[in-house]
C-alpha positions as CSV (number, residue, x, y, z in Angstrom):
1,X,-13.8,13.3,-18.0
2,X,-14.9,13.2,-21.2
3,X,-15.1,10.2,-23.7
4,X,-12.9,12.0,-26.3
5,X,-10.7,13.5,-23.4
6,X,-7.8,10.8,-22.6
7,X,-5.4,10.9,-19.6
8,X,-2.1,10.7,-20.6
9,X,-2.2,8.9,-23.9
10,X,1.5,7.7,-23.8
11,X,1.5,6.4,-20.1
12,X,1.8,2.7,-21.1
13,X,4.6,3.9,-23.6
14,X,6.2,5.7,-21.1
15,X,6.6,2.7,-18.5
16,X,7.7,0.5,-21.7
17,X,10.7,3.0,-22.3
18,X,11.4,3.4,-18.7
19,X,11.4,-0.5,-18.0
20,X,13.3,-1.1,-21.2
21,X,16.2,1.4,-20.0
22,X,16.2,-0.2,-16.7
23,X,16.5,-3.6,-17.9
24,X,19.6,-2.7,-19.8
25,X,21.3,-1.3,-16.4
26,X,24.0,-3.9,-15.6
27,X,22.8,-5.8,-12.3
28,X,24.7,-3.8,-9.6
29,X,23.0,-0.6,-10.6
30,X,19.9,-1.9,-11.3
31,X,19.8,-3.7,-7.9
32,X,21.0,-0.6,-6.4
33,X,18.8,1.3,-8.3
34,X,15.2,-1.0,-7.2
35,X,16.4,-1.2,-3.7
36,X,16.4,3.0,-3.8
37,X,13.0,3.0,-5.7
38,X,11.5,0.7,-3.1
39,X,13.1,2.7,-0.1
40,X,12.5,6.4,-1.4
41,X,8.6,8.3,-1.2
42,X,10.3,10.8,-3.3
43,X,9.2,10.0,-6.9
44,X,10.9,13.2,-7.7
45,X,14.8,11.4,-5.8
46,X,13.9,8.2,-7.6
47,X,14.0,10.4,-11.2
48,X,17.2,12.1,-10.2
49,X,18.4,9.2,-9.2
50,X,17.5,7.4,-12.4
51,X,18.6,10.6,-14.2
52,X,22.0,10.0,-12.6
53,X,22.3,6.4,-13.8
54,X,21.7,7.8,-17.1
55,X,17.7,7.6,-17.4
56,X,17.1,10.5,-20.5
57,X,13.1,10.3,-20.1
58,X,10.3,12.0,-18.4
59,X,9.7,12.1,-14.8
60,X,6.1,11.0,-15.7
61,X,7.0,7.8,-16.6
62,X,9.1,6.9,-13.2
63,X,6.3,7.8,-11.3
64,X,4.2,5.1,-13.5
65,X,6.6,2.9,-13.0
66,X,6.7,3.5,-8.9
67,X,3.2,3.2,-8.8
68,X,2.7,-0.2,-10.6
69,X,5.6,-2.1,-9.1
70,X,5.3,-0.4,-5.4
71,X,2.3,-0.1,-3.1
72,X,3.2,3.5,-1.1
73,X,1.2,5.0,1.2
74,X,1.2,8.9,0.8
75,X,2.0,10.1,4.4
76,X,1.4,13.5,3.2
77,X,-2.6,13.2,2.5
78,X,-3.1,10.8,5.4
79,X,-1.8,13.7,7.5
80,X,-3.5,16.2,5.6
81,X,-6.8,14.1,6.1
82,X,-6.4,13.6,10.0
83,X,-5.8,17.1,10.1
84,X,-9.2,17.9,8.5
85,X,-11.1,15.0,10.4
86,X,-9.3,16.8,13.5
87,X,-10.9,20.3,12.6
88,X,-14.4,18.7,11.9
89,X,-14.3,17.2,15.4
90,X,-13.4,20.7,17.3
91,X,-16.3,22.1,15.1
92,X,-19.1,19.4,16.3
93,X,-17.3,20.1,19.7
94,X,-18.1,24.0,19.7
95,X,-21.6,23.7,18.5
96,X,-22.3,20.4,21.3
97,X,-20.6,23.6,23.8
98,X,-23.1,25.9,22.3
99,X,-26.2,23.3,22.5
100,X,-25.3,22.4,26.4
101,X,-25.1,19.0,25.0
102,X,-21.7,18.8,27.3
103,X,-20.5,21.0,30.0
104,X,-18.7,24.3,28.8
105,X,-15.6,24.0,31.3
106,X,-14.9,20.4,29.9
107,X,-15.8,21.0,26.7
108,X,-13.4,23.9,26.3
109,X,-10.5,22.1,28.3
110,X,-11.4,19.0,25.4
111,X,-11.0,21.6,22.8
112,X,-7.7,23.2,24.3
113,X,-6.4,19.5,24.1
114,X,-7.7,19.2,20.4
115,X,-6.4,22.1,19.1
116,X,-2.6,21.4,20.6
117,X,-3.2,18.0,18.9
118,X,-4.5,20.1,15.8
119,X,-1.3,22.2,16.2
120,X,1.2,19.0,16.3
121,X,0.1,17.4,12.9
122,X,0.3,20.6,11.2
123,X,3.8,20.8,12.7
124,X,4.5,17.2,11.5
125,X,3.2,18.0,8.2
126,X,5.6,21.3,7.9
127,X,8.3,19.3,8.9
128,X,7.5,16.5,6.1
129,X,7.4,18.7,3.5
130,X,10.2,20.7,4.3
131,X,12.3,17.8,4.9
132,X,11.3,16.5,1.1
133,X,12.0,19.8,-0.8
134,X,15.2,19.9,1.5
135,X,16.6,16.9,0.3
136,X,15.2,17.0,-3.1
137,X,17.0,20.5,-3.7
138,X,20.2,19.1,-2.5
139,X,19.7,15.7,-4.9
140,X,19.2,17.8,-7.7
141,X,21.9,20.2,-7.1
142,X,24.4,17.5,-6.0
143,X,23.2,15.8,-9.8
144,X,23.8,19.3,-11.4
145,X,27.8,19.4,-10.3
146,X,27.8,15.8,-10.9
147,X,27.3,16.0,-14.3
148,X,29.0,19.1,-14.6
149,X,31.9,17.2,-13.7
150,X,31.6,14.0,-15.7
151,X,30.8,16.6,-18.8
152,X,34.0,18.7,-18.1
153,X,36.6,15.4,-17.7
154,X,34.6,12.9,-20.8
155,X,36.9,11.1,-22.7
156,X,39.2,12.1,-20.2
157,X,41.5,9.3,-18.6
158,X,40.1,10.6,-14.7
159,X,36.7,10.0,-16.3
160,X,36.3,6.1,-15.0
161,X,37.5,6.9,-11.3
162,X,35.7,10.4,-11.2
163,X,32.2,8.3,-12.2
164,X,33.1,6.0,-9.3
165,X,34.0,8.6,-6.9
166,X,30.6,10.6,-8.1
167,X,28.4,7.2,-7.2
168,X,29.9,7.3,-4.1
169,X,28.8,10.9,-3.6
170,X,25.5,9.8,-4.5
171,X,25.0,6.9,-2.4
172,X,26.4,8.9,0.6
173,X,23.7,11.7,-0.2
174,X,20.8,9.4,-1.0
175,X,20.5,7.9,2.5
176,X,22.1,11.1,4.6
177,X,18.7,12.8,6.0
C-alpha cells in the first residue's frame, strides 16, 4: 500500500464509539451481549445482535472490536487451506504415478482415497457456509419484524412487555442452529 494510502482512517474511532455504546448497556445486556460476542464466529450475528440492543453504528467497527478483544480462528480459510494443500498433494501424487516413482495400482488406489478425502472438506466447507448465511438471514429477518414491532406499538403501554417478549425471541434464535 502506499504511504499516502491509509486503511480505514476512522478504525480506532470506530472501536471508541462502539466500546463507548457498549459500556453504557446496563450489566445484564452487556453480559449477555459479551457472552454472545465471545460464543458467535459470525461478526455479521454479533452486529445484528448489537443492532438489536440498540447499537446505531457501522458493522465495521464490531468486527474491530471482535478482533481486538477475541482471538478466533477462521474455520473457513483453515478449510479452504487444507483443501488446497489436499489438491497439491494429489498433484505431486499424479506426476510421482507418471515418473514410476510409486507403483500405478497403489498410487491410483492412494489417489481414489485422496480425492473422497478432497470431496468431504469441500462438503464440510458447503455445509459451513451455508449453515452461516442460513442463520444470518434468519437473524436479520427475525431483527426486521422485531423492530417492526417495537416501531408499530412505541409509546404504547404493550411496548415494555413486547421488548421483553422480543429478547426472548432473540435469545431463543441466537443459540437455535
Amino acid at each position: 500500500m502506499k504511504p499516502e494510502i491509509t486503511g480505514r482512517p476512522n478504525a480506532h474511532i470506530d472501536i471508541k464509539v462502539f466500546e463507548h455504546w457498549f459500556d453504557n448497556l446496563d450489566n445484564a445486556s452487556q453480559e449477555s451481549f459479551y457472552a454472545f460476542a465471545e460464543e458467535m464466529f459470525s461478526s455479521v450475528q454479533v452486529y445484528l445482535y448489537a443492532k438489536f440492543l440498540g447499537y446505531a453504528g457501522s458493522i465495521a467497527a464490531v468486527d474491530d472490536w471482535l478482533k481486538l478483544n477475541f482471538n478466533k480462528p477462521n474455520h473457513l480459510a483453515i478449510l479452504l487451506n487444507e483443501i488446497n494443500k489436499m489438491e497439491q498433494d494429489i498433484a505431486k501424487l499424479r506426476v510421482d504415478i507418471e515418473s514410476c516413482a510409486i507403483k500405478r495400482d497403489v498410487g491410483v488406489a492412494r489417489i481414489a482415497a485422496m480425492q473422497k478425502e478432497l470431496r468431504s472438506t469441500i462438503a464440510q466447507v458447503d455445509s459451513f457456509v451455508s449453515s452461516k448465511d442460513r442463520k444470518g438471514l434468519l437473524m436479520t429477518g427475525a431483527d426486521r419484524a422485531l423492530r417492526e414491532l417495537a416501531a408499530i406499538f412505541k409509546d404504547d403501554p404493550i411496548e415494555g412487555p413486547l421488548q421483553d417478549a422480543s429478547m426472548s425471541v432473540w435469545a431463543k434464535i441466537q443459540f437455535e442452529d
